[in-house]
DSSP file (Angstrom, degrees, kcal/mol; ACC not computed):
  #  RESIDUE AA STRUCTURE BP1 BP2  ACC     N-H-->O    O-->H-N    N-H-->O    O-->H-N    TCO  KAPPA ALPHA  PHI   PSI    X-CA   Y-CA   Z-CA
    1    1 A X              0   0    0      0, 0.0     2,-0.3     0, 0.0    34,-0.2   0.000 360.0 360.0 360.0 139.2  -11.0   -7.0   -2.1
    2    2 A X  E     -A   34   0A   0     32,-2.2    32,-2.0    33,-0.1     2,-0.3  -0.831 360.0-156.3-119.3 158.1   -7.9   -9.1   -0.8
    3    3 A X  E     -A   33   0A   0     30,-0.3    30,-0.3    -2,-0.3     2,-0.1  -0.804  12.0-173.0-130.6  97.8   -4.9   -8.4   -0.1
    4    4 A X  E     -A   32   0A   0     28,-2.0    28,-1.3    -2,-0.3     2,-0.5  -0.436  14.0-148.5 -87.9 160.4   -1.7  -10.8    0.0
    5    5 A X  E     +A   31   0A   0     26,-0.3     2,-0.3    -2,-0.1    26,-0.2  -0.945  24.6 179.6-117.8 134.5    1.8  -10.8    0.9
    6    6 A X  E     -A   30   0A   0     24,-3.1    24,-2.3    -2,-0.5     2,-0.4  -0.765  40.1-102.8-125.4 171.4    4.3  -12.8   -0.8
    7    7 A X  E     -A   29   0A   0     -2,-0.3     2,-0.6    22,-0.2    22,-0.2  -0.782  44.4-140.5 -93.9 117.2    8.0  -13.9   -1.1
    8    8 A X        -     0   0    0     20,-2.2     3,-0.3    -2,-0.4    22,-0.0  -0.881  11.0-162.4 -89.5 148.6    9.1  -11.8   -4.3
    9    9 A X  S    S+     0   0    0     -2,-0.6     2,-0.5     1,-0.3    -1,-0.2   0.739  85.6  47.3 -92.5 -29.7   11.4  -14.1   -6.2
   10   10 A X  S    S+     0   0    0     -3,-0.1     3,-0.4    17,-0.1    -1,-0.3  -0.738  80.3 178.9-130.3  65.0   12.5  -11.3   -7.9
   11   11 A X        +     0   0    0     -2,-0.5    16,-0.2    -3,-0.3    17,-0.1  -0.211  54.3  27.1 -86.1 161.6   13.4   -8.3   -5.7
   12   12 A X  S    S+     0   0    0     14,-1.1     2,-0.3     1,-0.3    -1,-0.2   0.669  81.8 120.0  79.2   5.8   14.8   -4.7   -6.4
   13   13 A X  S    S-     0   0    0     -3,-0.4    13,-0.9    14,-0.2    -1,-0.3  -0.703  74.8 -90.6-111.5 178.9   13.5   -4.3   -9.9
   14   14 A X  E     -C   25   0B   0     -2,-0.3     2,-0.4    11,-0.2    11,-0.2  -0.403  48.6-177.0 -81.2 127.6   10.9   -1.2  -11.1
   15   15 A X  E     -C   24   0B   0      9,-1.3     9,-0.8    -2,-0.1     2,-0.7  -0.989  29.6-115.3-149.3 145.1    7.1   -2.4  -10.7
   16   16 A X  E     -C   23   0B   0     -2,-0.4     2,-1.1     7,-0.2     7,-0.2  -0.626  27.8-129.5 -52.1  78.3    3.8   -0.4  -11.6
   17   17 A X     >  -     0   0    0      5,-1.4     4,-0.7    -2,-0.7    27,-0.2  -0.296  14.4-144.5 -65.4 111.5    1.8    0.4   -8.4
   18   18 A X  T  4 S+     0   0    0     25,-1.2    -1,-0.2    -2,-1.1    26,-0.1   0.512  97.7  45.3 -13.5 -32.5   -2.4   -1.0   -9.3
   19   19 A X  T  4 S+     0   0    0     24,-0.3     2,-0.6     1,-0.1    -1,-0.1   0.805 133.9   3.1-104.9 -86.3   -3.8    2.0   -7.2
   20   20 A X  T  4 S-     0   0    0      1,-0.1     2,-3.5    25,-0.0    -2,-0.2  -0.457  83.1-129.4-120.4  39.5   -1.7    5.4   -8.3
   21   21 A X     <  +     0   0    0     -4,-0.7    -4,-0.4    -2,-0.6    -3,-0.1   0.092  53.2 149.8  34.7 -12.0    0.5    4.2  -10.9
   22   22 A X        -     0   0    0     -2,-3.5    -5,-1.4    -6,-0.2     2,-0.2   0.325  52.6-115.0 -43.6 178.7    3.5    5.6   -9.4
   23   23 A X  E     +C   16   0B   0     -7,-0.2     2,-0.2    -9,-0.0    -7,-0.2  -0.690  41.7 178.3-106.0 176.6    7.1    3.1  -10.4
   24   24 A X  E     -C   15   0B   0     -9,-0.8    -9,-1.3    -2,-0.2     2,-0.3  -0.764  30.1-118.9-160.4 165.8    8.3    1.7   -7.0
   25   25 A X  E     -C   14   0B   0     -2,-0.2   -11,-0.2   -11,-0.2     2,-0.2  -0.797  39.0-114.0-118.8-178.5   11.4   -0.7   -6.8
   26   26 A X        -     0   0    0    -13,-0.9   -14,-1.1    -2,-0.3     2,-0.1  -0.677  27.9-147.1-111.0 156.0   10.3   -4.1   -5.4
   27   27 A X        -     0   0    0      2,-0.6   -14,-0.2    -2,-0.2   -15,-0.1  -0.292  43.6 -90.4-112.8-154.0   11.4   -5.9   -2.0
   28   28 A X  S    S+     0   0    0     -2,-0.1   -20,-2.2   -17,-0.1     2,-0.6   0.587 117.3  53.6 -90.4  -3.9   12.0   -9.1   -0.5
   29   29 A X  E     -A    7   0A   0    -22,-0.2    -2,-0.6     2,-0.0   -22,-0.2  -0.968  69.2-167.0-126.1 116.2    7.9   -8.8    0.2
   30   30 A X  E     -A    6   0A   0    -24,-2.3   -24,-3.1    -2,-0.6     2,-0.3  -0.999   9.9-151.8-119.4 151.8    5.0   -8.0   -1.9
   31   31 A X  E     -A    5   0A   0     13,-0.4    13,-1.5    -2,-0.2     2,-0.4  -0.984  10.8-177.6-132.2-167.2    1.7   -7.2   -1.9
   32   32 A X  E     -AB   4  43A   0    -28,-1.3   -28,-2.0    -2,-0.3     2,-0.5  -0.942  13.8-146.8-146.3 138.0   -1.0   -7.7   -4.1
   33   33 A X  E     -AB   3  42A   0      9,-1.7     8,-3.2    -2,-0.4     9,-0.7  -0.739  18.4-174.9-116.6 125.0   -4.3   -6.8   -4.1
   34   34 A X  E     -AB   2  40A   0    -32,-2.0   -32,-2.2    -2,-0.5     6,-0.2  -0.926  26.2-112.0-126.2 149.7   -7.0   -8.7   -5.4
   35   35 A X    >   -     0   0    0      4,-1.2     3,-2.6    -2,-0.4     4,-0.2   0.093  49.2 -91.3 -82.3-164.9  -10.7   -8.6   -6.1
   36   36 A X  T 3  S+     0   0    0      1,-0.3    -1,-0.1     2,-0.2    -2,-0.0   0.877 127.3  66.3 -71.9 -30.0  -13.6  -11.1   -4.0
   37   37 A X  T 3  S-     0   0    0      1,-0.1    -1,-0.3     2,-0.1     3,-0.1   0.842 115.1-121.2 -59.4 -27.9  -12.9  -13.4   -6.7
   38   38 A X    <   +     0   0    0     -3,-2.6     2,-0.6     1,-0.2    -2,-0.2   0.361  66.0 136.6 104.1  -5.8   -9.3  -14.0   -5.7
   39   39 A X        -     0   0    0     -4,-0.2    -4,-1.2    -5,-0.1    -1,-0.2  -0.497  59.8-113.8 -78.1 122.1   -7.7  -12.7   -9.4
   40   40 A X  E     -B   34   0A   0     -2,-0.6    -6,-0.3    -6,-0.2     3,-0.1  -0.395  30.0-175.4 -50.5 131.8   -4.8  -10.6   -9.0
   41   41 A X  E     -     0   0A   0     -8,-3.2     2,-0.2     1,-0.5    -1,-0.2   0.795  59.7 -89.1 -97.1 -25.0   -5.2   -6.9  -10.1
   42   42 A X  E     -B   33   0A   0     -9,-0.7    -9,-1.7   -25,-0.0    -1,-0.5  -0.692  55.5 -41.6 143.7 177.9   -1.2   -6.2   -9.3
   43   43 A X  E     -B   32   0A   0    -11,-0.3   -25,-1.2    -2,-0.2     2,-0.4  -0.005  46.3-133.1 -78.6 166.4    1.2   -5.1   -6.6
   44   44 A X        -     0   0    0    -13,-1.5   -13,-0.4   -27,-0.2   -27,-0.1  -0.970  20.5-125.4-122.5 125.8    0.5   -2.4   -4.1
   45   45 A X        -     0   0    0     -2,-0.4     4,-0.4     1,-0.1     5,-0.1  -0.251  22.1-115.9 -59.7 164.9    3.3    0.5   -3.3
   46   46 A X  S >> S+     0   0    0      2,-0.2     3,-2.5     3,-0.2     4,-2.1   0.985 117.9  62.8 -51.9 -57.1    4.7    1.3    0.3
   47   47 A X  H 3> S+     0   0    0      1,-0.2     4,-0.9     2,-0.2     3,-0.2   0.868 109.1  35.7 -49.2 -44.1    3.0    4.6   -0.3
   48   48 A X  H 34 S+     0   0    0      1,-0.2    -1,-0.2     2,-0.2    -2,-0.2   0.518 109.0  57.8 -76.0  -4.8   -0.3    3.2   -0.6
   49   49 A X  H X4 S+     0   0    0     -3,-2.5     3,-0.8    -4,-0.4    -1,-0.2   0.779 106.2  65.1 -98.2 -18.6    0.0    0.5    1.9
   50   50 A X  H 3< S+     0   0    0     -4,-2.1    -2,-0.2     1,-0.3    -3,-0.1   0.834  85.5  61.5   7.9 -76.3    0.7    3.8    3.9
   51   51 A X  T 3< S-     0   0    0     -4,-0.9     3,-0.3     1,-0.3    -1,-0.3   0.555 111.6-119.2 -79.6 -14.6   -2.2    5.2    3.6
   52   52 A X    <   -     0   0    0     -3,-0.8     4,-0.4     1,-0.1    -1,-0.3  -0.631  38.6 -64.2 111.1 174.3   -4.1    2.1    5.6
   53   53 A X  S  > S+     0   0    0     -2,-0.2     4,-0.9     2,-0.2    -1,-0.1   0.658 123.6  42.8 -25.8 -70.7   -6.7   -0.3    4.6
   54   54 A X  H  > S+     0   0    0     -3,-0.3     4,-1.0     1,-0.2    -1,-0.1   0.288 106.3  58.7-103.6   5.4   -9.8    1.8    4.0
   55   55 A X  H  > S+     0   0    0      3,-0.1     4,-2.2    -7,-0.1    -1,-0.2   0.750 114.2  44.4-107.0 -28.7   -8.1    4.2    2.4
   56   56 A X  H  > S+     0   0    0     -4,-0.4     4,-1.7     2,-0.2    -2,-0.2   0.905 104.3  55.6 -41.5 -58.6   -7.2    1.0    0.0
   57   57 A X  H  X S+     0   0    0     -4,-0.9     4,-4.9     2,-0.2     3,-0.2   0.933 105.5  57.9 -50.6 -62.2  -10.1   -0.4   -0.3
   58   58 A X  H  X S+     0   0    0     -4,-1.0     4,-1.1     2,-0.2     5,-0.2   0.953 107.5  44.8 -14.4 -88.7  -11.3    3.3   -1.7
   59   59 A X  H  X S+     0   0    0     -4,-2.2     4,-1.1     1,-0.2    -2,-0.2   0.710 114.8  55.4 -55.9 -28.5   -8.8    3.6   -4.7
   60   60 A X  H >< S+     0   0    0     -4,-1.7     3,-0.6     2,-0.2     4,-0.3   0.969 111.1  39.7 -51.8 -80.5   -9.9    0.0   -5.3
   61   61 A X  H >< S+     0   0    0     -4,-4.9     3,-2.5     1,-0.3    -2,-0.2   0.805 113.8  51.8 -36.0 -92.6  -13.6    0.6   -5.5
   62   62 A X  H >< S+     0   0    0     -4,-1.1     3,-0.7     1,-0.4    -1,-0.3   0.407 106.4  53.0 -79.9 -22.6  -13.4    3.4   -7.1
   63   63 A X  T << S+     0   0    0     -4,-1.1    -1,-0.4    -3,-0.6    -2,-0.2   0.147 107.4  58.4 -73.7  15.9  -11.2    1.9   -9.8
   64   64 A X  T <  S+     0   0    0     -3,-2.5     2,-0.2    -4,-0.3    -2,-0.2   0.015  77.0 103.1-131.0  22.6  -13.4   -0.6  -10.3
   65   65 A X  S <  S-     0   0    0     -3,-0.7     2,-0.3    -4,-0.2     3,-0.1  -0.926  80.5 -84.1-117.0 169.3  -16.9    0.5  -11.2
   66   66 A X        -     0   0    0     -2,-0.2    -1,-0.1     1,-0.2     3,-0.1  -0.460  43.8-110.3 -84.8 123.6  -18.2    0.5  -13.8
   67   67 A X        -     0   0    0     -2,-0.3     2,-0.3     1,-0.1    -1,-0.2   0.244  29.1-131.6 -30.0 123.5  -17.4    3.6  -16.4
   68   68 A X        -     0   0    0     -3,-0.1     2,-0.5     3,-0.0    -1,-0.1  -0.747  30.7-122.5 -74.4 150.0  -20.8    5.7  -16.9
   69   69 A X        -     0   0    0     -2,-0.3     3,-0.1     1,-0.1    -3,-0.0  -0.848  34.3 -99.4-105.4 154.4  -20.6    5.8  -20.6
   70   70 A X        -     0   0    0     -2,-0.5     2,-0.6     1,-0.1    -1,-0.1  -0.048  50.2 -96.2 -66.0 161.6  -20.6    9.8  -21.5
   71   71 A X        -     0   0    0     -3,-0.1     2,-0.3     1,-0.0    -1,-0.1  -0.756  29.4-136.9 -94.3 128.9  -24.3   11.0  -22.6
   72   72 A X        -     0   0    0     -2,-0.6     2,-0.6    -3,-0.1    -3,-0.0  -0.579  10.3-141.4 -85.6 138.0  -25.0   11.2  -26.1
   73   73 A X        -     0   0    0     -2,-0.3     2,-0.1     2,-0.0    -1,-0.1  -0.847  12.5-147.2-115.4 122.9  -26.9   14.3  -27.0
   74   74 A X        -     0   0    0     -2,-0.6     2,-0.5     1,-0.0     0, 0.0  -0.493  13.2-150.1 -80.2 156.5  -29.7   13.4  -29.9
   75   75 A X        -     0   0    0     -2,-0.1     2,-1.0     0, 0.0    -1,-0.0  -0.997  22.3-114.9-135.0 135.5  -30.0   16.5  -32.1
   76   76 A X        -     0   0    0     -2,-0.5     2,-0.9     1,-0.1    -2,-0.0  -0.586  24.7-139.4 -68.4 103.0  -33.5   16.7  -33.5
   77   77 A X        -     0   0    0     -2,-1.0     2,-0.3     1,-0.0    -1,-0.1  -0.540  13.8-156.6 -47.3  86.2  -33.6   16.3  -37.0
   78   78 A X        -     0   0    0     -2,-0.9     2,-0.6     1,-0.1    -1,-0.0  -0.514  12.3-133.4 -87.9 129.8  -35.9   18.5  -38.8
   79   79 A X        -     0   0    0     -2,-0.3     2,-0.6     1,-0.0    -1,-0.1  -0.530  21.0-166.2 -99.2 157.1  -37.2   17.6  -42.1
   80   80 A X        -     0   0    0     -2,-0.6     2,-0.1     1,-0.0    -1,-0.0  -0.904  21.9-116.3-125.3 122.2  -37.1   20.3  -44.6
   81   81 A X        -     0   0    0     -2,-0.6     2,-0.6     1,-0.1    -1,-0.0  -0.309  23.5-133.6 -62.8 114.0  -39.0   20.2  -48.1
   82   82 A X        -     0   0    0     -2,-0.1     2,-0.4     2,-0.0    -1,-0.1  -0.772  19.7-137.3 -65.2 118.3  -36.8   20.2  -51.2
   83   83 A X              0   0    0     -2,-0.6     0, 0.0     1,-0.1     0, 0.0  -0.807 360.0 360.0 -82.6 123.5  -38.2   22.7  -53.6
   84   84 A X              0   0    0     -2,-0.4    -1,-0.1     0, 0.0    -2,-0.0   0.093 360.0 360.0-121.4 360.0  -38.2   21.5  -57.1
């Protein structure tokens, strides 16, 4: 995980924060958090740049593994003689 700061070209409008969805308005500064790869994931709020680092890094991780898919429950099929 990375984290940049930039010049917003486009300060003072309504942006999505990446970790806790809250709306936020934008400043003359953003940043933006990205994975090892370097790909943007999106902007970060004040509230969450708050919180520190590791507490970033958390909500990061954890919004990024990968989804257990739910457990499918097999129901035993029994077969039953049609009577003629």
């Amino acid at each position: 995980m990375q984290l940049q700061i930039e010049c917003n070209s486009s300060p003072f409008k309504q942006q999505l924060c990446c970790l806790c969805t809250h709306s936020f308005e934008t400043k003359e500064a953003q940043v933006i958090i990205c994975n090892d790869q370097g790909t943007e994931c999106g902007e970060v709020c004040p509230g969450c740049i708050g919180q520190g680092f590791s507490w970033i890094k958390n909500q990061f991780e954890q919004l990024n593994q990968p989804q257990k898919s739910p457990r499918t429950h097999w129901r035993k099929v029994q077969e039953v003689p049609i009577s003629a």
